[in-house]
Phi, psi and omega in degrees: 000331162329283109041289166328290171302315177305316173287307178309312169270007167281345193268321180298310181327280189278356118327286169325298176310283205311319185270318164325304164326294215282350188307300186298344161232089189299106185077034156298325183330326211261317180319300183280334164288300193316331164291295170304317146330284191268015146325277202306319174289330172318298179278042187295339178302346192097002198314147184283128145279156186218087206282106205269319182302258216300354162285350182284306182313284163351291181290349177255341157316283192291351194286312172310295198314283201310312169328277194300313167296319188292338185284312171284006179263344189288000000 
């Protein structure tokens, strides 16, 4: 059940951050549809992208991040 609450509140966590983020820079929004948008027109067929750089950085970012709160929770 541990396990849970950690999770739940890390889910609040990195909400919170993302709107903080898209706030503190003011027209990334627009910035990330105009990039997806022309993705999407780049592909009309559905070809998969796959940003690969960024799930490893991701995944090792959050993998510290859960590390370090599980650590400060003990």
């Amino acid at each position: 059940m541990n396990w849970l609450v950690a999770s739940i509140v890390l889910s609040v966590v990195l909400t919170v951050v993302l709107n903080v983020a898209l706030r503190a820079f003011p027209g990334a929004g627009e910035r990330i549809d105009r990039k997806l948008t022309q993705v999407a027109e780049d592909h009309p067929d559905g070809g998969v992208i796959v940003p690969w750089k960024a799930m490893i950085i991701g995944s090792i970012i959050l993998t510290i991040g859960l590390n370090v709160f599980l650590w400060a929770a003990r």
